[in-house]
Structure formats: structure tokens, C-alpha cells
C-alpha positions in Angstrom: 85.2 99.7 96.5 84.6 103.5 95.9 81.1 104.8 94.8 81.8 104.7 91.1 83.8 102.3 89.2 84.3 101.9 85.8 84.9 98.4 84.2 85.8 96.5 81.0 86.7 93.0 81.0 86.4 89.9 78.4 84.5 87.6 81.1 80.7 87.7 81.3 79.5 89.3 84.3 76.5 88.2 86.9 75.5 90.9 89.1 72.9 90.2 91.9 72.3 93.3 94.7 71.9 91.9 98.0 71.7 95.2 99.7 71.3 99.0 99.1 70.7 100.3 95.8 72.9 101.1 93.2 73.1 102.3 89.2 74.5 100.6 86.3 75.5 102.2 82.6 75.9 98.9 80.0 75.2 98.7 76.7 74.0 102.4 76.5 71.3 102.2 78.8 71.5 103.5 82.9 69.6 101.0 85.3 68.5 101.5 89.1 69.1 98.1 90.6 67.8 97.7 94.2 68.0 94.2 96.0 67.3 90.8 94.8 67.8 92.1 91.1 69.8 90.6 88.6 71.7 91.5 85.5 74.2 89.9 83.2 77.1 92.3 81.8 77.8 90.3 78.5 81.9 89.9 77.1 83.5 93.3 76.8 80.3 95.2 77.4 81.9 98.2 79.0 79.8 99.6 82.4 80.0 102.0 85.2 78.6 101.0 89.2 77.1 103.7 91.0 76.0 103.2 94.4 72.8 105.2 95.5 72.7 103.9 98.9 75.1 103.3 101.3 76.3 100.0 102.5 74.9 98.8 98.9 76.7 95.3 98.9 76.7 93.0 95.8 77.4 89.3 94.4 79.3 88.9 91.4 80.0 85.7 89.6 82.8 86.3 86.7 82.5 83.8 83.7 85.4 83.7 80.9 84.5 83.9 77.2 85.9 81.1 76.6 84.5 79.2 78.4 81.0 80.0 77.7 81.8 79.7 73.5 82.5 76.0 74.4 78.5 75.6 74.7 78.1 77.5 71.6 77.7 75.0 68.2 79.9 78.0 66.0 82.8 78.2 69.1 81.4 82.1 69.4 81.2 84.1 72.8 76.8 83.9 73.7 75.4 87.2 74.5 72.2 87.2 76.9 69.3 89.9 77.5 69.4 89.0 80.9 68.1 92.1 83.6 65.4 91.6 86.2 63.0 95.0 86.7 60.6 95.3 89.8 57.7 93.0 87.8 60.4 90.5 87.0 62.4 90.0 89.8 61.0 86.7 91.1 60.4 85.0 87.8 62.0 81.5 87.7 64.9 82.5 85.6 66.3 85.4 88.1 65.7 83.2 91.0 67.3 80.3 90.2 70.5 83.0 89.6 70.1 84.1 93.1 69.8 80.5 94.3 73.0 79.3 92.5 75.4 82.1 93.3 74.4 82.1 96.8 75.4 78.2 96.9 78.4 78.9 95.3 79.4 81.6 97.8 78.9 78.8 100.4 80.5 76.1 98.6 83.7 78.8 98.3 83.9 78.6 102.1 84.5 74.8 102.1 87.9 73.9 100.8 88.4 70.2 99.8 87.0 67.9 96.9 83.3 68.3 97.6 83.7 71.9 98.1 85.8 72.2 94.6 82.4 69.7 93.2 80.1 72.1 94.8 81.3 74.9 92.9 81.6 73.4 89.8 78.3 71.8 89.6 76.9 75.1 90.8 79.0 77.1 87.8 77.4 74.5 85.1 74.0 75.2 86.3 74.5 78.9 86.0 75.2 78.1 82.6 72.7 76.0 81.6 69.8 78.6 83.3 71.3 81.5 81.4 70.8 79.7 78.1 67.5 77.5 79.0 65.6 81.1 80.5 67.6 83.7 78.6 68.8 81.7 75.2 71.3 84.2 73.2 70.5 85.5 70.2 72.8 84.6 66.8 75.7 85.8 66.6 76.3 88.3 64.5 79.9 89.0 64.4 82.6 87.0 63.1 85.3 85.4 65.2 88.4 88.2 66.0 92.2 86.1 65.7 93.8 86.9 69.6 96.2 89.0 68.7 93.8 91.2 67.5 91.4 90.9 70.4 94.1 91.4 72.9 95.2 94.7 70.8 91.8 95.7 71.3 91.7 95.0 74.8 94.8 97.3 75.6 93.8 100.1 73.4 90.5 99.9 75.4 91.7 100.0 78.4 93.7 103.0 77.5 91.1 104.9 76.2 89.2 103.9 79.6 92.0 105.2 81.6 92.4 108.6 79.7 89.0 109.5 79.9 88.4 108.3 84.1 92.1 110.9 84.5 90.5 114.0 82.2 86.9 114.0 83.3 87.2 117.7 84.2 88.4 118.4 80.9 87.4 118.7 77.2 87.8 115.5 75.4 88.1 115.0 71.9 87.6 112.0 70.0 90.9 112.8 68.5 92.4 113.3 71.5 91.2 109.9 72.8 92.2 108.0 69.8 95.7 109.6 70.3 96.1 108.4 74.0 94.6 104.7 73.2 95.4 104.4 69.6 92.4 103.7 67.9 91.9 106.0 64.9 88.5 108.2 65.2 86.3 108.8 62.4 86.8 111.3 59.9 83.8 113.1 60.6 84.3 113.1 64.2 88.0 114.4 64.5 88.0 117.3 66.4 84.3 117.5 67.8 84.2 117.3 71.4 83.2 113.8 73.2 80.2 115.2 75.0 78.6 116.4 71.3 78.6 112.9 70.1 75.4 111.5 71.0 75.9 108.0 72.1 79.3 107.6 70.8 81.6 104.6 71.6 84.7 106.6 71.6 85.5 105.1 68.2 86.6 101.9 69.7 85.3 98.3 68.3 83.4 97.0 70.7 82.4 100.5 72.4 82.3 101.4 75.7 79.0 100.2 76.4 77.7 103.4 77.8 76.8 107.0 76.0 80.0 109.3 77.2 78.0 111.8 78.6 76.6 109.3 81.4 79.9 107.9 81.9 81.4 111.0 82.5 78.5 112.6 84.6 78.9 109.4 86.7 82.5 110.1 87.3 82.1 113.7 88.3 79.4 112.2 90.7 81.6 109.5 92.0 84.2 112.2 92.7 81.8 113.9 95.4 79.9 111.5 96.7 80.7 108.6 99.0 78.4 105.8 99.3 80.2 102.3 99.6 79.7 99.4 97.4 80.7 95.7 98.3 81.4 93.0 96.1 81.2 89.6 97.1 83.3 88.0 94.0 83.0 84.6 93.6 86.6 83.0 91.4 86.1 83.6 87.5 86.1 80.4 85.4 89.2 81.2 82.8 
């Protein structure tokens, strides 16, 4: 992968550096990750990758929302506050989520019924140590029909795609809601993107990042080259 990616997806993400260093924008907040750390990218939290270093190689572990809302008593999708710093790193919860996607990694490698077991057993107990060390708070939200969360989804995506093409240029809220189709606030019609503090492009759900970061990232990605490697291990639908 390039040095700066930008993502949004419905699956929960698990994000352990193995090597390097590298920078993550979620949920309007920029982190410096360097190895062993962890962090969970909840359900269409929207986030950039930046690596700092090169070689920077990560594991990811995908997780669909649906499948995590089966655990849930109310069928909703969990959110957890789950992101290791330099005095957390070794704390039981983050190292038992090192542990576990390493053995699945392994158990990937070994095709067969006990390698299929292997990684299944190994996906519960990711599961069960997100919500026994990092329990979710109540939901908040109420549930969104599919056709609306798929709507949702594209417009998103749109909006993503517009802005990653026209970083150089002045972007508009207006402008972005005409390229993805959401409709911008009346107050914010006209008013460029960058003078919106902490704006989430109009869109439900947001992009999970300020713009301003986002877009700085981009320019940086654009002139900087330092590779970042994912390990992905198969996403649970």
C-alpha cells in the first residue's frame, strides 16, 4: 500500500503495528501508533493511515457489523474505546489482541477443518476480549432500515472519492454535497471545507476525521513515500 490511504467501511476494524510507525485520523482525533499498539476503528468510523517510517508493516483483523450486533441484547452494531498509548500497551486487554490475531494469522496458513476451527475459535475470542476489557457504551442511535444504510454508504463513498481527486482545490460543502448527494447545511452552503472546524462534510455518520487533517494528510501522502504493509486476516461477513 501507498503512504496514505483513506478508508470507510461498515466492518469494525483491529489494527495492531508490528513494525515502523505510522499515524491514524478516526473519530476526529490524529494518533502516532508505533509497534505493539493497538486500536479498534469502530463501524463506519471514517480514517486516514499515514506511515511515518518506512517498512511500517501492520495486522488487521476485519469484523462485519453484523456480526458483532448478534452479541448485542437490542441487535445494534457495539462501539468500543479501544486504543493502546505507550503506558497502556501491555495491559491485559491489548495483549491478549496481539496474541489472538497473531494465532489467527497462523491458523490462516493451515487449510483444512482444524485450521478453519482455529480461526474461528480465535475470531470468538477476539470478541469476547473486546467486550469483557473494552465493554461498549449504549447505544445511542436507533437502528437505520438497509436501504437507507446502503444509500448512505454510496453517497459516502462519493463524497470520499471527490475530496481524495480535489485536494489541491477549494472545496465547498456545497460542492461536496453536489458530487455525493447529501444535502449541506444551510448555514454552511458556500463556505469553504477547510473553514469548518471539525466538519463531517455534512454526511450522517461523518468522516471520522476534521477535513483539514484529512486533507493535509493527502497532500503529504502525495510527496512522501514510506510503505505500509497490511497483513489482513479474512473479514467475518
Amino acid at each position: 500500500m501507498g503512504s496514505y490511504h483513506y478508508n470507510w467501511h461498515p466492518t469494525l476494524e483491529i489494527l495492531v503495528v508490528v513494525t515502523g510507525g505510522m499515524e491514524v485520523c478516526a473519530d476526529g482525533r490524529v494518533e502516532r501508533c508505533e509497534p505493539g499498539d493497538v486500536m479498534v476503528i469502530n463501524s463506519n468510523d471514517g480514517h486516514a493511515t499515514l506511515a511515518t517510517q518506512p517498512h511500517t508493516t501492520v495486522l488487521l483483523l476485519h469484523i462485519g457489523a453484523g456480526y458483532l450486533a448478534g452479541f448485542t441484547q437490542d441487535g445494534s452494531v457495539p462501539r468500543f474505546s479501544c486504543r493502546s498509548a505507550g503506558s497502556t500497551r501491555d495491559q491485559p486487554g491489548f495483549a491478549r489482541l496481539r496474541t489472538l490475531l497473531a494465532r489467527m494469522m497462523l491458523a490462516s496458513d493451515h487449510p483444512g477443518p482444524g485450521g478453519k476451527a482455529a480461526w474461528e475459535a480465535g475470531l470468538l475470542s477476539v470478541v469476547a476480549t473486546l467486550f469483557d476489557h473494552f465493554p461498549p457504551e449504549p447505544s445511542r442511535e436507533p437502528a437505520t432500515d438497509l436501504p437507507t444504510a446502503i444509500e448512505s454508504h454510496q453517497a459516502l463513498r462519493r463524497a470520499v472519492a471527490y475530496v481524495d481527486q480535489s485536494f489541491r482545490e477549494r472545496i465547498t460543502l456545497e460542492l461536496l454535497a453536489q458530487h455525493s448527494g447529501f444535502s449541506p447545511a444551510p448555514s454552511a452552503r458556500g463556505r469553504d471545507l477547510l473553514q469548518v472546524p471539525h466538519s463531517r462534510a455534512a454526511a450522517p455518520g461523518g468522516f471520522g476525521l476534521p477535513p483539514k487533517p484529512h486533507l493535509a494528510h493527502g497532500r503529504r501522502g502525495h510527496t512522501e513515500s514510506a510503505p505500509l504493509d497490511e497483513a489482513a486476516l479474512w473479514s467475518r461477513p
